[in-house]
C-alpha positions as CSV (number, residue, x, y, z in Angstrom):
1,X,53.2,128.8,105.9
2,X,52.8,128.8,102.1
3,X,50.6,126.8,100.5
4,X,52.1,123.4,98.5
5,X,51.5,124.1,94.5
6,X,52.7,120.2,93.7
7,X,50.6,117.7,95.0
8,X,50.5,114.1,94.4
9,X,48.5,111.9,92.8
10,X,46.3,111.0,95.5
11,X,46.0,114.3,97.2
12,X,44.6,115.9,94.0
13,X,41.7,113.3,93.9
14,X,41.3,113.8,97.4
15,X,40.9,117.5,97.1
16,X,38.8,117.7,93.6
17,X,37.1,114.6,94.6
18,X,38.3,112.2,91.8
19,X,39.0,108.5,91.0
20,X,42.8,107.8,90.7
21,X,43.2,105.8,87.8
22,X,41.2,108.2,85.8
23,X,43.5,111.2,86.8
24,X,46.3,108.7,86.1
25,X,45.0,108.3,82.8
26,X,45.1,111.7,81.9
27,X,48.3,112.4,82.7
28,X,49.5,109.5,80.6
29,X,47.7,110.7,77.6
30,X,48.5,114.2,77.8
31,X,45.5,115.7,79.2
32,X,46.9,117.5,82.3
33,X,49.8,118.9,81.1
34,X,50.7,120.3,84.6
35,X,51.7,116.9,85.8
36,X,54.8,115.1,86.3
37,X,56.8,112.0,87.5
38,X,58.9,112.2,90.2
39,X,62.4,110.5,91.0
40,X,60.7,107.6,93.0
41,X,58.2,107.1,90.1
42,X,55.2,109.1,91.8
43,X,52.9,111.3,89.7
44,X,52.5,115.1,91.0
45,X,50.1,117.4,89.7
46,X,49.6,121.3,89.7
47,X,47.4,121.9,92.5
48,X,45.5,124.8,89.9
49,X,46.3,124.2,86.3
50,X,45.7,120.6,86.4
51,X,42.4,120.9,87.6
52,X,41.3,123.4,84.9
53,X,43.1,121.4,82.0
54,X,41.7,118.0,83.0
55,X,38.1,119.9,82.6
56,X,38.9,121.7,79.5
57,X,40.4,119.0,77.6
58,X,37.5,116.5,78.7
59,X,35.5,118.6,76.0
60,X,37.5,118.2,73.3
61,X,36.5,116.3,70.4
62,X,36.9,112.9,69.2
63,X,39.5,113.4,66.2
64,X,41.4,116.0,68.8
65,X,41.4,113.0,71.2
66,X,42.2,110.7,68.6
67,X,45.5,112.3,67.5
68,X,46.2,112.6,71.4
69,X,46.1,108.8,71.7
70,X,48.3,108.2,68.6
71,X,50.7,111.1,70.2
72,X,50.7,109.1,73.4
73,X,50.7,106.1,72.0
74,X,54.1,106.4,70.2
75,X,55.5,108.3,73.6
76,X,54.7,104.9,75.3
77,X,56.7,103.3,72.5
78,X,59.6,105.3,72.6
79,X,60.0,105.6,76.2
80,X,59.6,101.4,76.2
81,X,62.5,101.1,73.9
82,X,64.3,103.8,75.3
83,X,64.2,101.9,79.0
84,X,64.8,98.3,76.8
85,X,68.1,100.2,75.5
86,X,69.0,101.0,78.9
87,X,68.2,97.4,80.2
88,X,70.4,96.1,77.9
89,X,73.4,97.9,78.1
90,X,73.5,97.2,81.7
91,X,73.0,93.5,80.8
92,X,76.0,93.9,78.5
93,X,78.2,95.7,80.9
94,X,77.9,93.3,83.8
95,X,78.5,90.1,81.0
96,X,81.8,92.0,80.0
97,X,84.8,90.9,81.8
98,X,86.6,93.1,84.3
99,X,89.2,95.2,82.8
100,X,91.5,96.5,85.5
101,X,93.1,100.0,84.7
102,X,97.2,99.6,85.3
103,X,98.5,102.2,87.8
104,X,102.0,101.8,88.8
105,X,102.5,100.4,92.0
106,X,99.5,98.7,92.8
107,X,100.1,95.4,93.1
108,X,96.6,93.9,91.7
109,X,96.7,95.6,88.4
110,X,98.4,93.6,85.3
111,X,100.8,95.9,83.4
112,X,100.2,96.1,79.2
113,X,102.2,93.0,78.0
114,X,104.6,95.7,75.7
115,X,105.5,97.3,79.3
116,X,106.4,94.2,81.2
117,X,108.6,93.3,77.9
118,X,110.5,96.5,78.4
119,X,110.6,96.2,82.0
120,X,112.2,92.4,81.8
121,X,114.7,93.6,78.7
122,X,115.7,96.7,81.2
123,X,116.2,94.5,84.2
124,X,118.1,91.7,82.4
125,X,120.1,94.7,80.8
126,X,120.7,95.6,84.5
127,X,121.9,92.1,85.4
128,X,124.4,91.6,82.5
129,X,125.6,95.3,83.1
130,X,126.4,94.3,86.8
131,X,127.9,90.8,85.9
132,X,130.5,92.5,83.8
133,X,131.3,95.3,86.1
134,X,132.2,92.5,89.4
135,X,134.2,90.8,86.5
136,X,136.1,93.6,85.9
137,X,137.2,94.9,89.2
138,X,134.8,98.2,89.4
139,X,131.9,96.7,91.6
140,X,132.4,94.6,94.8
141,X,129.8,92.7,96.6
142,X,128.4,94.3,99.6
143,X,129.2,91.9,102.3
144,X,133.0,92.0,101.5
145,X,133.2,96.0,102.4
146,X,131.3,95.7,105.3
147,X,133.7,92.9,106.6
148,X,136.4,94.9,106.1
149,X,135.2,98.1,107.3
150,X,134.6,96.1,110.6
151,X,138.4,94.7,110.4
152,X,139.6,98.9,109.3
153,X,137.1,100.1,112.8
154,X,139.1,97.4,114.9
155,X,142.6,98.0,114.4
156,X,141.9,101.8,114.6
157,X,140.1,101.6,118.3
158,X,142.7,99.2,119.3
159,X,145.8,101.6,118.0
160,X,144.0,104.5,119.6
161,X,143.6,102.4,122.9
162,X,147.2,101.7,123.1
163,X,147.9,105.4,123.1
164,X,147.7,105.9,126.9
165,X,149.6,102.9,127.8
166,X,152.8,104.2,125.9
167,X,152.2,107.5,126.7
168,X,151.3,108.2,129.9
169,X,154.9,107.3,131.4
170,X,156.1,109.6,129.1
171,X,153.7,112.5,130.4
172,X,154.1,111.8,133.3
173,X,157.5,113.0,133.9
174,X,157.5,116.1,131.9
175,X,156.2,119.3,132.9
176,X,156.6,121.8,129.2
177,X,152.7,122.2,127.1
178,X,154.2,122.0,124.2
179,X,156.5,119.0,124.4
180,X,153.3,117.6,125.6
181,X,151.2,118.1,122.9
182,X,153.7,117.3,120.5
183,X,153.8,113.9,122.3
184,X,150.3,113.6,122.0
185,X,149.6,114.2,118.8
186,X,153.0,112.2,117.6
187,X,151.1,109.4,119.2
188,X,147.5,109.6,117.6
189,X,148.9,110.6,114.2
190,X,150.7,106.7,114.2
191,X,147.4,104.9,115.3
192,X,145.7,106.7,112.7
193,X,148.5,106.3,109.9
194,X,146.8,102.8,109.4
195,X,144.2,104.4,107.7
196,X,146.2,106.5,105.2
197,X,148.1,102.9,104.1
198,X,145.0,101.2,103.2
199,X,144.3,97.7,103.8
């Protein structure tokens, strides 16, 4: 098993025999370089190079140490109102109202008040369109054809039934295929002839 180069915080004292808040402090100020922040907020250090810079820069001298802190200092800064920017563009979002895309079809979303104009000058468009074609003979309402396609279906079974009772006599008697057929379809061709003459 290979041996773990990033170790946290903690583990790092515990292995070089440190106090926390002073490796901590390090890191903040750019002492360790080898040192970084993780997703959950938790500091992780080189196991090797951290070690040797924290001891290396601990020599360096006070004007060296002084820019550091001025460095570090404006980091903090920027970082603080980088974070307050973020803060408060989250505040703004949630204080802004809803705005619900329009997809056709979905019943919850509001159409763009210039569509639903259109839409309402198409349908009434629609409407008067219609009103003037029933007025004029071309269009018929619905329930009319099906009533009388129910009175056309009628007298057609009701011709067609008839056919044996006239016919059968008739048949009975003669004995020629042809004279039979010819009776037959003399028969069915009058039922149907109602449909031919319309209603």
């Amino acid at each position: 098993m290979s041996e773990k180069i990033w170790i946290t915080l903690s583990e790092f004292c515990a292995v070089y025999d440190m106090k926390v808040p002073t490796v901590k402090d390090a890191c903040l100020k750019g002492r360790i370089a080898s040192c970084r922040k993780t997703k959950t907020g938790r500091w992780e250090l080189h196991k090797k190079k951290a070690f040797r810079e924290f001891h290396d820069n601990k020599k360096i001298n006070q004007h060296t140490k002084t820019a550091m802190d001025t460095r570090n200092i404006l980091l903090a800064q920027s970082e603080n109102q980088r974070q307050y920017n973020l803060e408060q563009s989250v505040i703004e979002a949630k204080q802004k109202p809803k705005q619900v895309q329009y997809t056709p079809g979905n019943s919850e979303s509001i159409p763009p008040l210039e569509f639903s104009k259109q839409r309402k000058e198409h349908y009434a468009a629609e409407k008067t369109k219609t009103e003037y074609m029933k007025a004029a003979g071309s269009l018929v309402d619905l329930k009319d054809v099906r009533k009388t396609y129910r009175e056309i279906a009628k007298t057609v079974k009701d011709n067609l039934l008839k056919v044996p009772d006239r016919v059968s006599p008739l048949l009975a008697v003669e004995t020629d295929e042809r004279k039979i057929m010819n009776m037959l379809d003399k028969e069915i061709r009058e039922a149907l002839e109602f449909l031919s003459k319309g209603v």
